[in-house]
N, CA, C and O atoms as a GROMACS GRO file, in nm:
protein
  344
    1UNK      N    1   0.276  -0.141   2.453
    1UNK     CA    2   0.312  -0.026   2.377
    1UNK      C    3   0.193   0.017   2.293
    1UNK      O    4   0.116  -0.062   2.238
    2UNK      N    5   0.186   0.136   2.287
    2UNK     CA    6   0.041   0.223   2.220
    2UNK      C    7   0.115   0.349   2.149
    2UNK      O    8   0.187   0.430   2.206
    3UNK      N    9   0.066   0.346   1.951
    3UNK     CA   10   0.095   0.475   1.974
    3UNK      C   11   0.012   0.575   2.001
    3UNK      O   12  -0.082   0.555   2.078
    4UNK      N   13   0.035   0.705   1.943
    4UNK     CA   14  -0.014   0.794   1.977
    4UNK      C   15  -0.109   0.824   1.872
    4UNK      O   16  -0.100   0.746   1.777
    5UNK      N   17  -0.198   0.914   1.861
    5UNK     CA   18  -0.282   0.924   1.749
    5UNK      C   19  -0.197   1.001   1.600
    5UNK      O   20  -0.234   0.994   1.482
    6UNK      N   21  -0.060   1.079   1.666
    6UNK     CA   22  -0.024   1.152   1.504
    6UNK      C   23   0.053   0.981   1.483
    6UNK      O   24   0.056   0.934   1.369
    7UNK      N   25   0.113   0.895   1.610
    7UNK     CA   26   0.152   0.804   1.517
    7UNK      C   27   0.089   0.695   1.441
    7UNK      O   28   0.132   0.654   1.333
    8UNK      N   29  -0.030   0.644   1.510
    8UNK     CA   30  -0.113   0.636   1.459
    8UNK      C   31  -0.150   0.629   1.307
    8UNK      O   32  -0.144   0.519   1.253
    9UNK      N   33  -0.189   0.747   1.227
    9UNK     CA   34  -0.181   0.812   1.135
    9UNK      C   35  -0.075   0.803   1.077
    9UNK      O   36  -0.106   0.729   0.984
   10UNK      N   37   0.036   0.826   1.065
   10UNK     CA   38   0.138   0.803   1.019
   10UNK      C   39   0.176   0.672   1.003
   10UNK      O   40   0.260   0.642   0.918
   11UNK      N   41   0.112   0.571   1.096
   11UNK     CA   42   0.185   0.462   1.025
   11UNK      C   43   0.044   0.392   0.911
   11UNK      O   44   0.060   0.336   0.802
   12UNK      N   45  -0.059   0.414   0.967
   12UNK     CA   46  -0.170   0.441   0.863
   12UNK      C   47  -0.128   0.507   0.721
   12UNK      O   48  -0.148   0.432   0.625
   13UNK      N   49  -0.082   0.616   0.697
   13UNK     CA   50  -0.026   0.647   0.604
   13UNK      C   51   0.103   0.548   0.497
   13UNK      O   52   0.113   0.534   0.375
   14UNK      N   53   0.182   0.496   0.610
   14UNK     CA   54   0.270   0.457   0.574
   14UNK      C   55   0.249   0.275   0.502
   14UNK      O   56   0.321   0.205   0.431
   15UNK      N   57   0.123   0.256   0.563
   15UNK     CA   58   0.085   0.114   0.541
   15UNK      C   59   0.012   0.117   0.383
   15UNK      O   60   0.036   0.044   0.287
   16UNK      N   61  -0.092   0.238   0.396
   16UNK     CA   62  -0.150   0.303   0.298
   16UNK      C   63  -0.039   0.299   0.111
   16UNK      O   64  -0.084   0.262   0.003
   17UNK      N   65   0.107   0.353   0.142
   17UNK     CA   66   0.170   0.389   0.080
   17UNK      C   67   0.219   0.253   0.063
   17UNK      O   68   0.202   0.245  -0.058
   18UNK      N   69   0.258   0.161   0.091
   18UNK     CA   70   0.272   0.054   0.098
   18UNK      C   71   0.165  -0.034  -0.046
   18UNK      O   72   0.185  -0.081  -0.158
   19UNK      N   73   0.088  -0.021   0.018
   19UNK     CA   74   0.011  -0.111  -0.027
   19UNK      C   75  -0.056  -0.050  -0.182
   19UNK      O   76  -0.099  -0.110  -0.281
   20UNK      N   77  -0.043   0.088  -0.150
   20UNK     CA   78  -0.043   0.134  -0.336
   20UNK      C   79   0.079   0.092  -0.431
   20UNK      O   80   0.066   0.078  -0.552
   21UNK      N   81   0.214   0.069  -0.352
   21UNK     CA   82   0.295   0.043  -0.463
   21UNK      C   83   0.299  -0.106  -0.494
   21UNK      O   84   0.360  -0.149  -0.592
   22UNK      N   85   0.227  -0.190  -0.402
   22UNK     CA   86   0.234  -0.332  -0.441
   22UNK      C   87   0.131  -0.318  -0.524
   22UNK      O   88   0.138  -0.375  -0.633
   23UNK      N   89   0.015  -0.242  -0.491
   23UNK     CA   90  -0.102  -0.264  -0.650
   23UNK      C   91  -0.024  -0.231  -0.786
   23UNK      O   92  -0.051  -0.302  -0.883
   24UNK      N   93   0.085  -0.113  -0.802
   24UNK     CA   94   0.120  -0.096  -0.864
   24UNK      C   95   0.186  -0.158  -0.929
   24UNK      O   96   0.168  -0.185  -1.048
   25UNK      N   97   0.286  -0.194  -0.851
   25UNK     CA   98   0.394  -0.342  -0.898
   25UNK      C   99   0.312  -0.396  -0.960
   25UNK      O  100   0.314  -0.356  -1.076
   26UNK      N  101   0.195  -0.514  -0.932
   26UNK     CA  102   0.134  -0.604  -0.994
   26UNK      C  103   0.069  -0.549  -1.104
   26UNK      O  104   0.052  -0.633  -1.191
   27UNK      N  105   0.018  -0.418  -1.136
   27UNK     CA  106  -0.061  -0.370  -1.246
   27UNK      C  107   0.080  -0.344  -1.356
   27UNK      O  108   0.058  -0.345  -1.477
   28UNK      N  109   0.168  -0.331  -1.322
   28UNK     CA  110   0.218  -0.217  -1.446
   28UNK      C  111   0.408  -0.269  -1.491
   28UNK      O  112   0.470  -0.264  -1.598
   29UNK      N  113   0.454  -0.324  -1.322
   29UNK     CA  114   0.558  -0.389  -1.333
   29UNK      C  115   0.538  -0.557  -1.322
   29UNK      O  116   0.614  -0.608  -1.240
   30UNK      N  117   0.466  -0.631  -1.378
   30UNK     CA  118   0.432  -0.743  -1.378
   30UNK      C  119   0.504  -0.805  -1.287
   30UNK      O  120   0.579  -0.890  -1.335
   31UNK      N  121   0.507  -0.794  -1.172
   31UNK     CA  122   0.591  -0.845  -1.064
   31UNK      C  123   0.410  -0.943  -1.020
   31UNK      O  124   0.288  -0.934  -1.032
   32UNK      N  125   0.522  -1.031  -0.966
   32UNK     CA  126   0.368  -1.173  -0.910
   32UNK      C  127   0.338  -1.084  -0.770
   32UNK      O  128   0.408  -0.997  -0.718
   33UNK      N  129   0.242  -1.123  -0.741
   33UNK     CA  130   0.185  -1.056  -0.586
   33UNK      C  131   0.252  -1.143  -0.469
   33UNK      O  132   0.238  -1.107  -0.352
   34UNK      N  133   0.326  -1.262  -0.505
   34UNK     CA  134   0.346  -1.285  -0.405
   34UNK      C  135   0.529  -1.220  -0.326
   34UNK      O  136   0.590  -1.252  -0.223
   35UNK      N  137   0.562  -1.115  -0.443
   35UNK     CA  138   0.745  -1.133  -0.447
   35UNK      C  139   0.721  -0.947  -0.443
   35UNK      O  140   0.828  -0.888  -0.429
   36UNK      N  141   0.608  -0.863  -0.453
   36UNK     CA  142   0.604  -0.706  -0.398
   36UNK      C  143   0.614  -0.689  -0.271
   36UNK      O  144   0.684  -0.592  -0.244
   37UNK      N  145   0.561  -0.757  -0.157
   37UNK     CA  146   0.590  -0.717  -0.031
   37UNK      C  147   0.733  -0.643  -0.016
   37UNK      O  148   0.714  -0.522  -0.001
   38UNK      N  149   0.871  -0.677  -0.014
   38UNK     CA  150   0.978  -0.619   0.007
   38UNK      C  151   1.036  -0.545  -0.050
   38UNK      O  152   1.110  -0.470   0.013
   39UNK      N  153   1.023  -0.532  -0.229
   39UNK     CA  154   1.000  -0.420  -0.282
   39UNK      C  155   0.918  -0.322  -0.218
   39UNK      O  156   0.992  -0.230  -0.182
   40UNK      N  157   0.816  -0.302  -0.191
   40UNK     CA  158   0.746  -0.217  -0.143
   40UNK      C  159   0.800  -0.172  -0.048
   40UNK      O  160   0.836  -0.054  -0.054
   41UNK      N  161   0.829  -0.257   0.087
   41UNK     CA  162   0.893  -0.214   0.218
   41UNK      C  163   1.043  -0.136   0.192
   41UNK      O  164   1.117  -0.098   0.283
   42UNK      N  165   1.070  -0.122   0.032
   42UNK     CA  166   1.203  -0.027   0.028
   42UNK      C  167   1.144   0.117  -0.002
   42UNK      O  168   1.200   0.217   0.044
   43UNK      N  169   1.051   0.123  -0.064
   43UNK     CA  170   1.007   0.272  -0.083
   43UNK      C  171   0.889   0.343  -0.039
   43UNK      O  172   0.860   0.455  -0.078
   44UNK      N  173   0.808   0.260   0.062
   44UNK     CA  174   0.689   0.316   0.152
   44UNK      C  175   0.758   0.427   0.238
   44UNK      O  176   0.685   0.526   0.247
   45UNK      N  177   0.832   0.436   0.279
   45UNK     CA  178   0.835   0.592   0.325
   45UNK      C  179   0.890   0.707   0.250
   45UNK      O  180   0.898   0.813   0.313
   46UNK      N  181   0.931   0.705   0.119
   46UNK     CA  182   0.950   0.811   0.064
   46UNK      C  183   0.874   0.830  -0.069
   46UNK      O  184   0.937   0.864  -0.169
   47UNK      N  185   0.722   0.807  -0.072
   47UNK     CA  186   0.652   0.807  -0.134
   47UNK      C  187   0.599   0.943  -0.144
   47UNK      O  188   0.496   0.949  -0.076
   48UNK      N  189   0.622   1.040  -0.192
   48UNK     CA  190   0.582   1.193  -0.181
   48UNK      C  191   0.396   1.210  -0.211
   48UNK      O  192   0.334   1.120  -0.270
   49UNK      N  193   0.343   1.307  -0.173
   49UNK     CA  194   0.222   1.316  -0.169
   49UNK      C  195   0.155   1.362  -0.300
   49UNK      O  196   0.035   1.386  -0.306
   50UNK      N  197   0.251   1.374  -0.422
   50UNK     CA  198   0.237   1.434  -0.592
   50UNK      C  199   0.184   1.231  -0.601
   50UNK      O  200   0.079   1.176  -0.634
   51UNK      N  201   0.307   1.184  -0.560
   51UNK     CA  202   0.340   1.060  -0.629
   51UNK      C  203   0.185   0.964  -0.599
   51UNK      O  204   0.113   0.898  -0.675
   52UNK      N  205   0.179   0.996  -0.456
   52UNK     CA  206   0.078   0.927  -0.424
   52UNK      C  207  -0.017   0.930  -0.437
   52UNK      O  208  -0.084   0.836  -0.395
   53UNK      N  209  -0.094   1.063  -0.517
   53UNK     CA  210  -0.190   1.097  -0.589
   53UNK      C  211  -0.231   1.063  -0.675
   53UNK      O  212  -0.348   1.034  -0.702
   54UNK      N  213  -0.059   1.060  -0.784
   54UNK     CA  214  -0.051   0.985  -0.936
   54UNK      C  215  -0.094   0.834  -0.879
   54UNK      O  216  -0.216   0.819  -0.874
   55UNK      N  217  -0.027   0.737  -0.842
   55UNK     CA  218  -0.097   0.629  -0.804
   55UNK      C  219  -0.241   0.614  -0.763
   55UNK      O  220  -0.309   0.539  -0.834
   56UNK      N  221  -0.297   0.670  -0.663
   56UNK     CA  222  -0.440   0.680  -0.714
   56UNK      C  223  -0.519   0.656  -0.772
   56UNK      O  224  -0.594   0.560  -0.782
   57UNK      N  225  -0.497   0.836  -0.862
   57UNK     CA  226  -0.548   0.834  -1.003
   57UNK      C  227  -0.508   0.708  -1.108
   57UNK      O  228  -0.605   0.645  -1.152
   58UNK      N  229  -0.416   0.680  -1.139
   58UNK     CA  230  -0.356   0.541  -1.224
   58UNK      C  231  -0.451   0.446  -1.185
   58UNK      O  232  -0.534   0.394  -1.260
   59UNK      N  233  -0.431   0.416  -1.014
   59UNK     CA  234  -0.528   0.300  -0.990
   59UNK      C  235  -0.677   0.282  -1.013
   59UNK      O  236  -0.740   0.184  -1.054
   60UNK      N  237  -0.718   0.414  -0.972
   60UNK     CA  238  -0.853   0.396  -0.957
   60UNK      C  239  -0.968   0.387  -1.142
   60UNK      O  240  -1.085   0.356  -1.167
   61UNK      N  241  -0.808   0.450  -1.257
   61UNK     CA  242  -0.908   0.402  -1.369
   61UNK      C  243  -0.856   0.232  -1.417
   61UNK      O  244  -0.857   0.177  -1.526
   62UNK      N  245  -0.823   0.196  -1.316
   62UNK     CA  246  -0.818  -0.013  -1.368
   62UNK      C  247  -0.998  -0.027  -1.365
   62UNK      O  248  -1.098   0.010  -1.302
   63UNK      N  249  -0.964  -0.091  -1.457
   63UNK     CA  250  -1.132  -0.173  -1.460
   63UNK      C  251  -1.181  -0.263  -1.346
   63UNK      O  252  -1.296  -0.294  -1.315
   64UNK      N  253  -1.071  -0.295  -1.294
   64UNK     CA  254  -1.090  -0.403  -1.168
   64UNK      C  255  -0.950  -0.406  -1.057
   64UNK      O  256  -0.838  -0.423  -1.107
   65UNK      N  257  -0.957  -0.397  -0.977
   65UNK     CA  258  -0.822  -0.412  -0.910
   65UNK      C  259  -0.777  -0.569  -0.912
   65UNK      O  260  -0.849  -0.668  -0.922
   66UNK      N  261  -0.616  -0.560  -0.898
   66UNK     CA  262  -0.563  -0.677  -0.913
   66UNK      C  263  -0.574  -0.748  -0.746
   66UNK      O  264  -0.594  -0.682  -0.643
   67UNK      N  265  -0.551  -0.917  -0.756
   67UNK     CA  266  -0.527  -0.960  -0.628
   67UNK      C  267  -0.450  -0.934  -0.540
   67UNK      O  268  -0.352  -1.009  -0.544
   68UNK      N  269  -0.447  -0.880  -0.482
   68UNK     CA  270  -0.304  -0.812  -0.366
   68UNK      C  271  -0.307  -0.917  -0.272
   68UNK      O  272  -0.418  -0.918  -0.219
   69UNK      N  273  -0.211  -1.032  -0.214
   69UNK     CA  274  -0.228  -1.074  -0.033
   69UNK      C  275  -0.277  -0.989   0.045
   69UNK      O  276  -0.273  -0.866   0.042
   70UNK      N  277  -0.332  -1.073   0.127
   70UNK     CA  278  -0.372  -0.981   0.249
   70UNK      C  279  -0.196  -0.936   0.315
   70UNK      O  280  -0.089  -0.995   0.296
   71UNK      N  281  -0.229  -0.796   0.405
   71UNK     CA  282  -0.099  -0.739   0.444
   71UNK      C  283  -0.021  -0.790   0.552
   71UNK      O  284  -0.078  -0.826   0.656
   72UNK      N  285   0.064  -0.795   0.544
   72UNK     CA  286   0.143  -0.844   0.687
   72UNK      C  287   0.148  -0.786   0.777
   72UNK      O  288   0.136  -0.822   0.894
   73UNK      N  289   0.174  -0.648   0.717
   73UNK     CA  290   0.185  -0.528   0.848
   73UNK      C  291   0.040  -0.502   0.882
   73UNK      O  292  -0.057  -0.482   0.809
   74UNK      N  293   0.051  -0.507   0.992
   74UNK     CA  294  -0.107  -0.476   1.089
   74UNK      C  295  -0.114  -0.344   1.156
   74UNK      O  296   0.000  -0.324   1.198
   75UNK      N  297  -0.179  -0.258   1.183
   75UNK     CA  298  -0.172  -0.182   1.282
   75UNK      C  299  -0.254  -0.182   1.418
   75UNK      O  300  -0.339  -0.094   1.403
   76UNK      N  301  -0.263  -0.218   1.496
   76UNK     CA  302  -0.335  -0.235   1.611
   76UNK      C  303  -0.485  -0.133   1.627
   76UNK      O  304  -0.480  -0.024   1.683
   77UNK      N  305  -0.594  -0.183   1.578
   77UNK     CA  306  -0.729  -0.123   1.539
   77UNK      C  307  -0.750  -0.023   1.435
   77UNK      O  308  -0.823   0.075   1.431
   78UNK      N  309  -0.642  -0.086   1.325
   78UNK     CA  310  -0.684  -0.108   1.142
   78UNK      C  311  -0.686  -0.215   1.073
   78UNK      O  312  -0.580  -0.279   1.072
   79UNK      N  313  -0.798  -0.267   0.996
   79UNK     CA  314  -0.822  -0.367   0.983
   79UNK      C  315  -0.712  -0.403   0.848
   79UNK      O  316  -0.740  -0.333   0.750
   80UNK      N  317  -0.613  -0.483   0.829
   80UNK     CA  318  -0.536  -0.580   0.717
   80UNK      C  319  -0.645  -0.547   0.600
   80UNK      O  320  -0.767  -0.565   0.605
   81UNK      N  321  -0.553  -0.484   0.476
   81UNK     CA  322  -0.616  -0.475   0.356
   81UNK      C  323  -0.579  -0.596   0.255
   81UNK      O  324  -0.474  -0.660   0.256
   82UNK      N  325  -0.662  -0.609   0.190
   82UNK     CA  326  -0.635  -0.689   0.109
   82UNK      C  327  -0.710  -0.689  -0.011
   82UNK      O  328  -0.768  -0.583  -0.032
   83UNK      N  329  -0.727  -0.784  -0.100
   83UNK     CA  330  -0.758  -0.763  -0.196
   83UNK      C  331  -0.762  -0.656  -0.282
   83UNK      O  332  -0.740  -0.707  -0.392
   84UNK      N  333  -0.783  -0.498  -0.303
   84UNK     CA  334  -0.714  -0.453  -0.420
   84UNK      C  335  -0.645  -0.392  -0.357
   84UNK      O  336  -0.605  -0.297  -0.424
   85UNK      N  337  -0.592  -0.392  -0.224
   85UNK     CA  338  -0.475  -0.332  -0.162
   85UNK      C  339  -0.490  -0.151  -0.128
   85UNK      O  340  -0.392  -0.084  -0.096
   86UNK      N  341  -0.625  -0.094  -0.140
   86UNK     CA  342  -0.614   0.042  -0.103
   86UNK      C  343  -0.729   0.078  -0.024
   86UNK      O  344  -0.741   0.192   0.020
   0.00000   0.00000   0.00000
């Protein structure tokens, strides 16, 4: 099975969205990095594109990003993010 390039992208997106709200969790909802994965997997797809901006911006003025796990979800020729998770 292969997807296609819009899916592709989309799940790129969706991994993307993912992995900003676990930085988030750990920056702001003191949740441990190891207990955001499934939180996250409840609201990665309805992450609106305002919201995901605000995260971003939020993230990108941390002085340092927090430890994120490396990701579980893989996409087949995107490489597993890890460490500050974006």
């Amino acid at each position: 099975m292969a997807l296609t390039k819009s899916g592709l992208t989309e799940a790129a997106r969706v991994v993307r969205n993912h992995r900003l709200w676990e930085v988030f969790l750990i920056t702001y909802a003191d949740i441990a990095p190891s207990h955001v994965d499934r939180d996250a997997d409840a609201i990665e797809h309805v992450l609106g594109t305002d919201l995901v901006a605000e995260l971003e911006s939020l993230l990108a003025r941390q002085p340092s990003p927090p430890a994120v796990p490396l990701s579980p979800h893989t996409i087949a020729g995107v490489p597993a993010s890890g460490s500050s998770g974006t």
